[in-house]
C-alpha positions as CSV (number, residue, x, y, z in Angstrom):
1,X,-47.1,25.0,69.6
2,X,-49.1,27.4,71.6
3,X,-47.3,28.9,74.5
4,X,-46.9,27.1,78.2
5,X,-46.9,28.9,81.3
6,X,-44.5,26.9,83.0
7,X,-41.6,26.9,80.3
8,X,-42.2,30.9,80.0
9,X,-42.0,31.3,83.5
10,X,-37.8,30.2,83.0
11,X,-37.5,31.1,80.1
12,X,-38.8,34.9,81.4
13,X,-34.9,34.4,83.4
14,X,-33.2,34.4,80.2
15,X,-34.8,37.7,79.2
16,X,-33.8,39.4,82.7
17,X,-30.2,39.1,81.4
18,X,-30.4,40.9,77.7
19,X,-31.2,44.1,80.2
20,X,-27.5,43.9,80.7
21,X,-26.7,44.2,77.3
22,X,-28.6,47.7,77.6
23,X,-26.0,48.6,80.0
24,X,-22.9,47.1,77.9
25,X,-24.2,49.2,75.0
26,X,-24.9,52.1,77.2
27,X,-28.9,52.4,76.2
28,X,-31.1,54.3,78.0
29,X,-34.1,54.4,76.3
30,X,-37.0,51.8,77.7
31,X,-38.1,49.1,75.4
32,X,-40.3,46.1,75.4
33,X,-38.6,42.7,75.6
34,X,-40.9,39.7,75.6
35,X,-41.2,35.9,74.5
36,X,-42.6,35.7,71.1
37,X,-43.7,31.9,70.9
38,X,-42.0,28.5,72.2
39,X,-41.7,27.0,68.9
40,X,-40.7,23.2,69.5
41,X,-39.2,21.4,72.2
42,X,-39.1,17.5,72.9
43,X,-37.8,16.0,76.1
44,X,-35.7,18.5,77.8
45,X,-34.6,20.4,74.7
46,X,-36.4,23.7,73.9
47,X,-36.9,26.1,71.2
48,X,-38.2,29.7,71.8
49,X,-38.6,32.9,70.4
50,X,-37.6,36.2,72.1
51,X,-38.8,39.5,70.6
52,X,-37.5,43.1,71.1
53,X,-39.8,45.8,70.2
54,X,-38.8,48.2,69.1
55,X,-35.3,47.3,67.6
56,X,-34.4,50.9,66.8
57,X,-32.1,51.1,70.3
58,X,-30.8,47.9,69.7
59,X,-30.4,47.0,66.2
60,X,-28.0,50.3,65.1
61,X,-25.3,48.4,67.7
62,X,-25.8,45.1,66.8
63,X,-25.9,45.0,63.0
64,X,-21.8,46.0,63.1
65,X,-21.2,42.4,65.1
66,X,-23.8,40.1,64.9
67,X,-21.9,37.2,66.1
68,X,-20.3,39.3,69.3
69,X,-23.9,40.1,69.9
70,X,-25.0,36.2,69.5
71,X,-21.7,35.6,71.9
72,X,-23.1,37.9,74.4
73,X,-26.4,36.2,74.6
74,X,-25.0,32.8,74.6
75,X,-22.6,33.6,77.9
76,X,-25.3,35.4,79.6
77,X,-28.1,32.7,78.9
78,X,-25.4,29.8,80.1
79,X,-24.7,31.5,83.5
80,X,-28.5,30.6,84.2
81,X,-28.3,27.0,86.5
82,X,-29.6,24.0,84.5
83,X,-29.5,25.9,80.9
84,X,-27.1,24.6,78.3
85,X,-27.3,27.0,75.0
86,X,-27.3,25.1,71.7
87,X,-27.6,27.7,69.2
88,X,-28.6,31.3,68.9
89,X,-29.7,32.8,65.7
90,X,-30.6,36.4,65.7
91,X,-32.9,38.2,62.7
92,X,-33.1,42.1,62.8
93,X,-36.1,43.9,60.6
94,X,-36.9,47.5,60.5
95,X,-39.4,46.7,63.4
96,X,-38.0,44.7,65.8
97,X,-35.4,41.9,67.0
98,X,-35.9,38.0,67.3
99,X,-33.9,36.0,68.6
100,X,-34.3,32.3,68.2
101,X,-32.7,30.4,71.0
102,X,-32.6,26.7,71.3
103,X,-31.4,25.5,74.8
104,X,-31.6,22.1,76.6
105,X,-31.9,21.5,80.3
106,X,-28.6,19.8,82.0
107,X,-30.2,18.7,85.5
108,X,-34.1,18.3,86.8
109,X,-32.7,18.5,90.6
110,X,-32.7,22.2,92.2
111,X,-35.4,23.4,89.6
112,X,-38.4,24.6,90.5
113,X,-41.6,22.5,91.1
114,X,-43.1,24.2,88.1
115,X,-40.2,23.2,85.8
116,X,-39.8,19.8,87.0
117,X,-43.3,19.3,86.0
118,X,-42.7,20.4,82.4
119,X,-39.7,18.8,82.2
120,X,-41.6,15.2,83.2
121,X,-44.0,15.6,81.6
122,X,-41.6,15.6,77.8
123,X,-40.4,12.2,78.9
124,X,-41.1,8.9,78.8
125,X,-42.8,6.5,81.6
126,X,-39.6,4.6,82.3
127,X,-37.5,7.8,82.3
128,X,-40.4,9.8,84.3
129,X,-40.0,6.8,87.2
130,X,-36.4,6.5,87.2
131,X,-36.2,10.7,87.8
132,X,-39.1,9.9,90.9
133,X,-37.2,7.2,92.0
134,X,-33.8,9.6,92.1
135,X,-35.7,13.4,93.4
136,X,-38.0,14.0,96.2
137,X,-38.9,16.6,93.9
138,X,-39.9,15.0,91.3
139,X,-41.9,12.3,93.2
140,X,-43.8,15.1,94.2
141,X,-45.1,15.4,90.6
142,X,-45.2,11.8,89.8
143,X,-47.9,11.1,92.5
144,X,-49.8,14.2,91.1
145,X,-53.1,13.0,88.8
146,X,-52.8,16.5,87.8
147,X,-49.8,15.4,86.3
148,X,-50.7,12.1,84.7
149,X,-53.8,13.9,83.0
150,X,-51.5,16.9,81.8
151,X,-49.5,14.3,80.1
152,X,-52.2,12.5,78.3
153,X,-53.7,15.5,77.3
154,X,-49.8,16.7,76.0
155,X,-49.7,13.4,74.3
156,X,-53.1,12.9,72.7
157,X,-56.2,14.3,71.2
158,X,-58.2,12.0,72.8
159,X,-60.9,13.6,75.5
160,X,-60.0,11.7,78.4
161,X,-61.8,12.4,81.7
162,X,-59.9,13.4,85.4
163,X,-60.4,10.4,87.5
164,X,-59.0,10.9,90.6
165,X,-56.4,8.1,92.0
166,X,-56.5,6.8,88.9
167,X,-54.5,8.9,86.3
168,X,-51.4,7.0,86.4
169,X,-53.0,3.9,85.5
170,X,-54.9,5.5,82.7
171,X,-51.6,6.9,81.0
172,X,-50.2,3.3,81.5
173,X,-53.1,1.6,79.6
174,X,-53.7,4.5,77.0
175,X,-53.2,3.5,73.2
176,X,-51.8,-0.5,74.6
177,X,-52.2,-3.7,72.4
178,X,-54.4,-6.7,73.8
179,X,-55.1,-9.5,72.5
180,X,-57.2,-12.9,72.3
181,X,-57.8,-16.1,70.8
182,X,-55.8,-18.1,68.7
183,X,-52.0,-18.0,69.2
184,X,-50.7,-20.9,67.9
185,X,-48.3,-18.8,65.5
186,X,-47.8,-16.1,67.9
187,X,-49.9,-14.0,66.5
188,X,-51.1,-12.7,69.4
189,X,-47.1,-10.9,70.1
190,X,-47.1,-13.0,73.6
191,X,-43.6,-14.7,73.3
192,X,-45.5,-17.9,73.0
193,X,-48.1,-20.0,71.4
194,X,-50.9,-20.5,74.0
195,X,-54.3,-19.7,73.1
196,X,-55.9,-17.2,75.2
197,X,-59.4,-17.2,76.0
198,X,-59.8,-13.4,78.0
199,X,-57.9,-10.2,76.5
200,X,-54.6,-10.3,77.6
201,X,-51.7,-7.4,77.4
202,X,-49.2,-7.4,75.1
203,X,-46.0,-5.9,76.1
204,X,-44.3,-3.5,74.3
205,X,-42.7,0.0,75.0
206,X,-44.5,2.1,72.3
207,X,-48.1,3.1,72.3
208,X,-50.1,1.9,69.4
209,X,-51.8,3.3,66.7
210,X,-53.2,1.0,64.4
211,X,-53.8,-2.6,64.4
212,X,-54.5,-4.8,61.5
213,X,-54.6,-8.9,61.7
214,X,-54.5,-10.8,58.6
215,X,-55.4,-14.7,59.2
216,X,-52.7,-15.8,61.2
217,X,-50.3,-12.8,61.3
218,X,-50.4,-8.9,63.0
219,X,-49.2,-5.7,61.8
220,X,-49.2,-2.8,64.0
221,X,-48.5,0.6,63.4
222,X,-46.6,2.6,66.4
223,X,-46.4,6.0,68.0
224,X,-43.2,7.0,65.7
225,X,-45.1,5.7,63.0
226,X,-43.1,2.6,62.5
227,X,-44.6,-0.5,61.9
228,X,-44.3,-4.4,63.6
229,X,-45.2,-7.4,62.6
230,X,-45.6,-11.2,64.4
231,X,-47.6,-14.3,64.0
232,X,-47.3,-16.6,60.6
233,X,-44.7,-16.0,58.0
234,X,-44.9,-18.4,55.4
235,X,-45.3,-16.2,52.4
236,X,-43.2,-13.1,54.0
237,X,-46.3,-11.5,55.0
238,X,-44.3,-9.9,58.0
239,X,-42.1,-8.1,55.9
240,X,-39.2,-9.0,57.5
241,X,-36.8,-10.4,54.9
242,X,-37.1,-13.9,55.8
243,X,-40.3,-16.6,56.1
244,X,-39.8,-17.7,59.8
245,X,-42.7,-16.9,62.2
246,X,-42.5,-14.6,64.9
247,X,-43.9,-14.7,68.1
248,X,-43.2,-10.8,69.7
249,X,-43.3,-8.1,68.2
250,X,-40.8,-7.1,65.3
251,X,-40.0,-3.9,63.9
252,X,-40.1,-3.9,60.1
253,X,-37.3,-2.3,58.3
254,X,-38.6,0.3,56.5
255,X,-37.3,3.7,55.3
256,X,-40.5,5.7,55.7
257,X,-43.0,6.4,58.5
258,X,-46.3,4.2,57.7
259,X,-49.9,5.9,57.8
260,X,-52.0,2.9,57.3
261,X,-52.0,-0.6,57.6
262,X,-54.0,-3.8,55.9
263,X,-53.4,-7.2,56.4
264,X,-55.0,-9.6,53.7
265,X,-55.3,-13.2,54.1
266,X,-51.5,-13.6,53.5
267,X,-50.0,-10.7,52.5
268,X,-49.9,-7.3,53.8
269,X,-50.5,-3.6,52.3
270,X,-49.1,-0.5,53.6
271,X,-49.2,3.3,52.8
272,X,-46.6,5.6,53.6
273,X,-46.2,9.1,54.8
274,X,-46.3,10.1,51.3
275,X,-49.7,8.4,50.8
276,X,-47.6,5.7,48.1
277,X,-48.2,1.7,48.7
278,X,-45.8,-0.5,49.7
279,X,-46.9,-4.5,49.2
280,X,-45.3,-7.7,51.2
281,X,-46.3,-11.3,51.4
282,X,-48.2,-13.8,49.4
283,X,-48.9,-12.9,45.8
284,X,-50.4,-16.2,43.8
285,X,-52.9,-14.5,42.4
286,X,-51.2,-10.7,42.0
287,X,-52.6,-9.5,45.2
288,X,-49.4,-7.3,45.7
289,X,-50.0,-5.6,42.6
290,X,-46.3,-5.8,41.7
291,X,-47.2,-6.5,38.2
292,X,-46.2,-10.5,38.7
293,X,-47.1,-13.7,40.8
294,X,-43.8,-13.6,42.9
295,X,-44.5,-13.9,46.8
296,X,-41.9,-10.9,48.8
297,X,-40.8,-10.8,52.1
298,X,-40.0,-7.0,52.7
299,X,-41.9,-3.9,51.8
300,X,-42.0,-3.7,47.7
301,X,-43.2,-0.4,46.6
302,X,-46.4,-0.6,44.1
303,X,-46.1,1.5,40.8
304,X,-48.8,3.1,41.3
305,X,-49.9,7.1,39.8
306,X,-52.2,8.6,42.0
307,X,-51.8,8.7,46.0
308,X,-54.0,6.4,48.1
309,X,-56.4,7.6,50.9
310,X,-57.7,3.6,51.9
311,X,-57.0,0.2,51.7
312,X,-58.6,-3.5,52.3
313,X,-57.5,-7.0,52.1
314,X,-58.3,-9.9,51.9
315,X,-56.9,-12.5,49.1
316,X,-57.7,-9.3,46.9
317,X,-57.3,-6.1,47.9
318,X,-59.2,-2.8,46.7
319,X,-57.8,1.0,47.1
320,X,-59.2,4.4,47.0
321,X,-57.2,6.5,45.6
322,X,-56.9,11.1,46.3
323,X,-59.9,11.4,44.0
324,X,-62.4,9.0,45.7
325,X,-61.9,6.2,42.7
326,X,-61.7,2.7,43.3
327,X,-58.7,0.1,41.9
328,X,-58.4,-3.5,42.4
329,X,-56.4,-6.2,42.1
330,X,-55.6,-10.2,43.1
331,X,-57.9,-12.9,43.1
332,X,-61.2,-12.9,41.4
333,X,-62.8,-16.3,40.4
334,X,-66.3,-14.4,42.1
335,X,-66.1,-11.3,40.4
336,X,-64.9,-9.6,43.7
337,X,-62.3,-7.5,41.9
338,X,-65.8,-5.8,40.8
339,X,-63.9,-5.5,37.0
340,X,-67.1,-7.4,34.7
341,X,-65.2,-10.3,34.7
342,X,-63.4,-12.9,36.7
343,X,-59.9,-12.4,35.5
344,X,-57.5,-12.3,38.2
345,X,-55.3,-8.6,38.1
346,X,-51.8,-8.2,39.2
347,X,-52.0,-4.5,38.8
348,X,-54.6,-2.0,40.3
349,X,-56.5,-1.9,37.8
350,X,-59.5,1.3,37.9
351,X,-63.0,0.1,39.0
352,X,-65.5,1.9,36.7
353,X,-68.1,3.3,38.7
354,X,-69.9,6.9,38.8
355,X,-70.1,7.7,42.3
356,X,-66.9,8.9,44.6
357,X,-65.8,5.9,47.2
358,X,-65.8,6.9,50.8
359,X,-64.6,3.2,52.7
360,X,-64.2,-0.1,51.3
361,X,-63.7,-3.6,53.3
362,X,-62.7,-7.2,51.3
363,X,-64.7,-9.9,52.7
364,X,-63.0,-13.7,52.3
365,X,-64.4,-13.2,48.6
366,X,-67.1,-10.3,48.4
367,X,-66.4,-6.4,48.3
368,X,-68.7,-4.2,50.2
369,X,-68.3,-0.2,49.8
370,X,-69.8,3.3,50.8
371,X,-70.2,5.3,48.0
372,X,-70.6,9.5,48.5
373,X,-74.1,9.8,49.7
374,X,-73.6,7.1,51.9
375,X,-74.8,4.6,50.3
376,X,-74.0,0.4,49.9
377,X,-72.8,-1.8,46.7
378,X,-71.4,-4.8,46.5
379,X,-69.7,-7.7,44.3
380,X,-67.9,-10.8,44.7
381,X,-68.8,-14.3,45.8
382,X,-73.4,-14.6,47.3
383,X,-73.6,-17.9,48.2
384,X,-74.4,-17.5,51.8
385,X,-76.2,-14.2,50.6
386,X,-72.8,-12.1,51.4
387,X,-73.9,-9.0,49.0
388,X,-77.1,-8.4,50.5
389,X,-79.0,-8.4,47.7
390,X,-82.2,-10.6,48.4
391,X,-80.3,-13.7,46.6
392,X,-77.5,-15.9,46.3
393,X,-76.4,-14.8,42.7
394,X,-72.2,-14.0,42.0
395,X,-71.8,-10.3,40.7
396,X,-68.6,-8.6,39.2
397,X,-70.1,-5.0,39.2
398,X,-70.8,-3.1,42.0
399,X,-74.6,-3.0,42.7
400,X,-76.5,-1.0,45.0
401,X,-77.9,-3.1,47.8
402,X,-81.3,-1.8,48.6
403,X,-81.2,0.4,52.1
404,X,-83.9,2.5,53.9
405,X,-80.5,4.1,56.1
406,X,-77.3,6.2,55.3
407,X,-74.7,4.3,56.4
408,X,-71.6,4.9,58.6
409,X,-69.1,2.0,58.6
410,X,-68.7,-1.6,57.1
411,X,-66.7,-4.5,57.8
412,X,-66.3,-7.4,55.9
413,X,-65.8,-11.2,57.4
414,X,-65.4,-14.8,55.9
415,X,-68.7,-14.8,54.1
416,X,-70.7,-12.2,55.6
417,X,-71.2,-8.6,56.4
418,X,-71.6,-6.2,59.5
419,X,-73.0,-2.9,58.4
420,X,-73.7,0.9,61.3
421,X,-76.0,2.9,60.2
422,X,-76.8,7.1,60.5
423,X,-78.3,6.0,63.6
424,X,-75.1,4.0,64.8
425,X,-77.1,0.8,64.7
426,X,-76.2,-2.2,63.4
427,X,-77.3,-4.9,60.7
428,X,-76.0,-8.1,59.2
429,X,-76.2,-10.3,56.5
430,X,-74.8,-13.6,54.8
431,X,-73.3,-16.9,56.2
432,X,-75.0,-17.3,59.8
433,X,-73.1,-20.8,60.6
434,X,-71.9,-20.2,63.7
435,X,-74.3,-16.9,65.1
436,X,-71.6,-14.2,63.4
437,X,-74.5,-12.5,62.5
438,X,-76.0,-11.4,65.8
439,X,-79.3,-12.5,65.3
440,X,-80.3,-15.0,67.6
441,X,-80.1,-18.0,65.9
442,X,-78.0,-19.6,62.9
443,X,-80.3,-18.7,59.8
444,X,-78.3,-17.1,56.9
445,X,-79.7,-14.0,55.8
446,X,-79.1,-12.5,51.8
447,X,-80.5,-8.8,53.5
448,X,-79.6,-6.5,55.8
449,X,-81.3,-7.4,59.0
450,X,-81.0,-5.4,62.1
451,X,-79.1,-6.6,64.9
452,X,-81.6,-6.2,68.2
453,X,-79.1,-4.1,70.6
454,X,-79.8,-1.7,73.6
455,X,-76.6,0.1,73.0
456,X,-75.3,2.7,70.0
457,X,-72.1,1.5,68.4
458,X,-69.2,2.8,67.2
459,X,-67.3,0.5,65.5
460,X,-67.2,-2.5,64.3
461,X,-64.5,-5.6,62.8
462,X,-65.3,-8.9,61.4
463,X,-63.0,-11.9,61.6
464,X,-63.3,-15.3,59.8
465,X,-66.6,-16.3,61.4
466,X,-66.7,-14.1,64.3
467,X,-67.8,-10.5,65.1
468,X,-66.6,-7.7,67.9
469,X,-68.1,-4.6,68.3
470,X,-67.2,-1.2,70.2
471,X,-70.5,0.3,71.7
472,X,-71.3,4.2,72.3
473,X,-69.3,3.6,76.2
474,X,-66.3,2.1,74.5
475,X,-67.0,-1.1,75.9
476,X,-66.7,-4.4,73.9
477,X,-69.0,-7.3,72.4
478,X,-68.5,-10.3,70.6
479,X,-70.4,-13.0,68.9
480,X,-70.0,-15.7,66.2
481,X,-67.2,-18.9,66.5
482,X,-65.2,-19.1,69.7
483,X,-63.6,-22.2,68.9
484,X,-59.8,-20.6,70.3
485,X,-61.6,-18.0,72.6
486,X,-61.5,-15.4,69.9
487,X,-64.7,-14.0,71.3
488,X,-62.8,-13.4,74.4
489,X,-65.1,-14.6,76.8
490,X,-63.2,-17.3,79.1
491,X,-64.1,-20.0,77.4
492,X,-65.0,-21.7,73.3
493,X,-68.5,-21.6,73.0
494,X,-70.1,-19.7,70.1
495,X,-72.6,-16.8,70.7
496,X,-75.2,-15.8,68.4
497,X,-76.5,-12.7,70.3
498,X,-74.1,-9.9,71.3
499,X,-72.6,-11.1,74.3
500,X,-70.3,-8.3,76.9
501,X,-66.7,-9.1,77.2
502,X,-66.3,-9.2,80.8
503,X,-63.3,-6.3,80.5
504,X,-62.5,-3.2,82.7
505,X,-61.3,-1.2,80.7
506,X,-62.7,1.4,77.5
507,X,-61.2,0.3,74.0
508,X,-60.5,2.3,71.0
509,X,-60.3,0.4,68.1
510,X,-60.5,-3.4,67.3
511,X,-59.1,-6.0,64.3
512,X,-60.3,-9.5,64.1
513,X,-57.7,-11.9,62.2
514,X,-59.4,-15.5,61.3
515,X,-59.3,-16.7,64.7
516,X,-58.0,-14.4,66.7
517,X,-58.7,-10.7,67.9
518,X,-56.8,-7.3,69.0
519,X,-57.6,-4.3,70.6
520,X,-56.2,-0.8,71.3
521,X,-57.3,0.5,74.4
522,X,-58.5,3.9,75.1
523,X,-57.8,3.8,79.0
């Protein structure tokens, strides 16, 4: 952690007092005492690094009593007001002394402003107000949009512009969860089962990560890396031991923080920290790759050889695994496994293909994925022209789908597809029933067509028969069925042209479930 001013300005206090072990050891000679780096800290709990240079004056004393030297240093560092010592470990070389010195603060009252600030700024909101609630000091700093944009900065890579007046309410909104549409399992984590028709907040004290909605249920991935689940439950797609629905949030118990989540139509796929899959939920056709047709209701670890980069569900589900190769497995009556049959797997079983995979998303029964160069192929289920292939014909081989662009991102819905280009511009193609597709009308198309927008987009995610889109100002768009307000425009009627949520603030990311729709806000 590089260092901060305001922790080495006290810490620089602790230093003042190994000069009086100079005058205990009766050293003249001058020497250079400095801090080395702060190496951790979290909350009010620090670890930093003090360096002697040279240790020649020092180190002949010390060597004979270590521990009486690491006494010392303890008593003297304690005597400084608000310091509580917690360990002291001291490494001599040939070249110099550090001391690693791990120390917590007891009290923010009486420090000064500058310490206060960094001491805030480690906390969380609730403990942040309840200190400016307590100190006129530290009320000082709480109304500071200095402060509130330090903190987001300390918190997140994300670039996120000084507003004045309005940093405080940035930090509140940063990485929240919002949702819209169809509730009536509680899929939308609202402590209820009303439909809502405008993006409303979800409350929860964790900022989120990563969103992923299945057809009826929500899996969300926290700061800690921990994951929740709500919504339906009859197949133990929550995870959490038991089929009964949940409408709030519910942590999942799980032994290992989660780096990705994907929520089929049913059933639910997870990767952990050590990039190994983990399967929950409904398995009729072996789309848990467990090796069986059992349905589970808590995380089930896949026997799997090779660690996985990517995931996508759907009532299949396709990984990529560390070498850019493709596996499959689950339901494949159209050949969407992409295997040259329609076997059903219950196993990830390899996808033979020559190019490296980049992304992959599962449609309701079509396969669409990037390959290396940036290219599209499909397989799976055409009726409604899905594949993008000029027809309406089934494959269960990847083929290329002919395309004058590179392309960036994918997503996948019901029976259609939402493709950005290099350009970030966006195209569609397949079932058209309800204007999913963008275009103006309700024509199915079996090619990519381009979507006629004034805006560049970033990302996109396709529900059941309805589409949401991010654009280059982090602003949202929807279009397709609204029939439970999934588009999120205050009311159920279906758009077939890109229509603006009316919304204040910028989003992040977005997941569309069947009939229902979460964001992640950016501020």
């Amino acid at each position: 952690m590089e260092k901060d001013q305001i922790i080495l300005d006290q810490v620089n206090l602790l230093i003042s007092y190994i000069d009086q072990l100079r005058l205990r050891y009766k050293i003249t000679q001058i020497h250079n005492v400095y801090i080395l780096e702060i190496l951790h800290y979290t909350k009010d709990q620090y670890k930093i690094q003090i360096k002697i240079n040279p240790s020649i004056y020092l180190s002949s004393y010390i060597t004979s009593n270590l521990n009486e030297f690491n006494s010392i240093l303890t008593n003297l560092f304690n005597s400084l007001n608000n310091i509580n010592i917690i360990n002291i470990e001291t490494i001599i070389s040939n070249d110099d002394i550090i001391i690693n010195v791990v120390f917590k603060i007891i009290s923010i009252f009486n420090m000064p402003d500058e310490m206060i600030f960094h001491t805030l700024i480690n906390l969380s909101y609730n403990e942040i107000k309840l200190f400016c609630l307590a100190s006129t000091e530290a009320n000082k700093v709480c109304q500071s949009d200095i402060f509130w944009h330090e903190k987001l900065k300390h918190e997140s890579n994300e670039m996120i512009p000084f507003i004045k007046g309005k940093m405080e309410q940035i930090y509140i909104n940063y990485n929240t969860l919002w949702g819209f549409g169809d509730n009536e399992f509680g899929q939308l984590g609202l402590g209820n089962n009303i439909h809502k028709y405008i993006p409303t907040k979800i409350k929860f004290n964790y900022n989120i990560k990563l969103v992923s909605c299945g057809y009826d249920h929500t899996v969300i991935i926290d700061e800690n890396d921990d994951i929740w689940s709500f919504g339906y439950n009859g197949y133990g797609q929550l995870g959490l031991g038991d089929n009964i629905n949940r409408d709030k949030l519910t942590k999942i118990p799980f032994n290992y923080k989660v780096k990705s989540v994907s929520c089929g139509g049913t059933h639910t796929i997870i990767i952990d920290e050590h990039d190994e899959l983990w399967s929950f939920g409904y398995n009729y056709h072996g789309q848990l790759g467990l090796g069986d047709n059992n349905n589970r209701n808590i995380p089930t670890k896949i026997p799997f050889n090779y660690k996985v980069k990517s995931v996508s569900c759907s009532d299949h589900t396709i990984i990529i695994d560390e070498n850019d190769e493709l596996w499959s497995f689950g339901y494949n009556q159209f050949g969407q496994l992409g295997l040259d049959d329609n076997n059903n797997k219950n196993i990830p079983t390899i996808i033979p293909f020559d190019y490296k995979v980049k992304s992959v998303s599962c449609g309701g029964y079509h396969t669409i994925i990037i390959d290396e160069h940036d290219e599209l192929w499909s397989f799976g289920f055409n009726l409604s022209g899905q594949l993008g292939l000029g027809n309406n014909i089934n494959r269960d081989i990847p083929i290329k789908i002919p395309f004058n662009y590179n392309v960036k991102s994918v997503s996948c819905g019901g029976f259609y597809t939402i493709i950005i280009d290099e350009n970030d511009e966006l195209w569609s193609f397949g079932d058209n029933e309800y204007g999913q597709l963008g275009l103006g009308d309700n024509i199915d198309r079996d090619i990519p067509t381009k979507i006629p927008f004034n805006y560049k987009i970033k990302s996109v995610s396709c529900g059941a028969n309805h589409t949401i889109i991010i654009d280059g100002n982090d602003k949202l768009w929807s279009f397709g069925s609204n029939e439970e307000g999934q588009l999120g425009l205050g009311n159920t009627d279906n758009k077939n042209i890109p229509t603006k949520i009316q919304f204040n603030y910028k989003v992040k990311s977005v997941s569309c479930g069947a009939k229902h729709t979460m964001i992640i806000l950016l501020y």
